[in-house]
N, C-alpha and C positions, 0 to 999 in steps of 0.2 A: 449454432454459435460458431463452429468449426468455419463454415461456408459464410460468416460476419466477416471473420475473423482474416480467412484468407482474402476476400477484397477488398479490405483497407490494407492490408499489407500490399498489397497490388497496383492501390491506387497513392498508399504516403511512406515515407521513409521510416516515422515517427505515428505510434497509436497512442494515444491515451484514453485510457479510462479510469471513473473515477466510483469507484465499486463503497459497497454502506461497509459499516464497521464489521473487523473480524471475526468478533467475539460476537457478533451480534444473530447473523444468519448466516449460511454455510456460501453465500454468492460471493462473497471475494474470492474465496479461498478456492472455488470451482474457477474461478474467470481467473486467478492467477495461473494457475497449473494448467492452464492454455495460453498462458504468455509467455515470452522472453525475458521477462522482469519486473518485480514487485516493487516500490516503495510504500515504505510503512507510515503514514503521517499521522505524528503523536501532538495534540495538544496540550502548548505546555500549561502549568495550572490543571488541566482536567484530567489525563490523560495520567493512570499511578504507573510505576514503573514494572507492577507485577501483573498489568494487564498489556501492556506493551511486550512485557514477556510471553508472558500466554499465549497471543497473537505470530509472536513469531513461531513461536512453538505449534500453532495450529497451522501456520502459514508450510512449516517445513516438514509435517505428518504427511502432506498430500503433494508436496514434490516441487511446490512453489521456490521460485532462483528469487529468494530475496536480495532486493542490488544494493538496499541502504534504508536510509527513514529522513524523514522532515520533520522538523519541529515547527509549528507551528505557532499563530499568536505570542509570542513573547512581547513581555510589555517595553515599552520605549524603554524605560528607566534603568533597567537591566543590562541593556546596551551603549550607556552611557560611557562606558572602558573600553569599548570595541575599537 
């Protein structure tokens, strides 16, 4: 992954990937703690705010630069004051 890792840095300014849940199998959390930055994307409605905790919490056990989070799906009507 290392040798993945360093030729898209070689070849793009900007890597994304889009790794399964935190809390689910230990692969985000291995493939964050080989990046330069995490975001956390919580869906809203699905997503409670004690496993969004969690998540960070497992994110920062293993040395992951959490940068921020995305909220997700938010319904239209919500935004209606924006």
């Amino acid at each position: 992954m290392d040798d993945v890792l360093a030729a898209l840095k070689a070849e793009a300014d900007i890597v994304v990937f889009d790794a399964p849940p935190v809390l689910g199998v230990t692969d985000a959390a291995l493939l964050g703690a080989k990046t330069d930055g995490v975001l956390l994307v919580v869906r809203a409605g699905a997503t409670r705010r004690d496993a969004a905790a969690r998540a960070k919490e497992a994110l920062a056990r293993v040395g992951v630069n959490l940068v921020g989070a995305v909220l997700v799906n938010v319904p239209r009507a919500s935004m209606a004051g924006y």
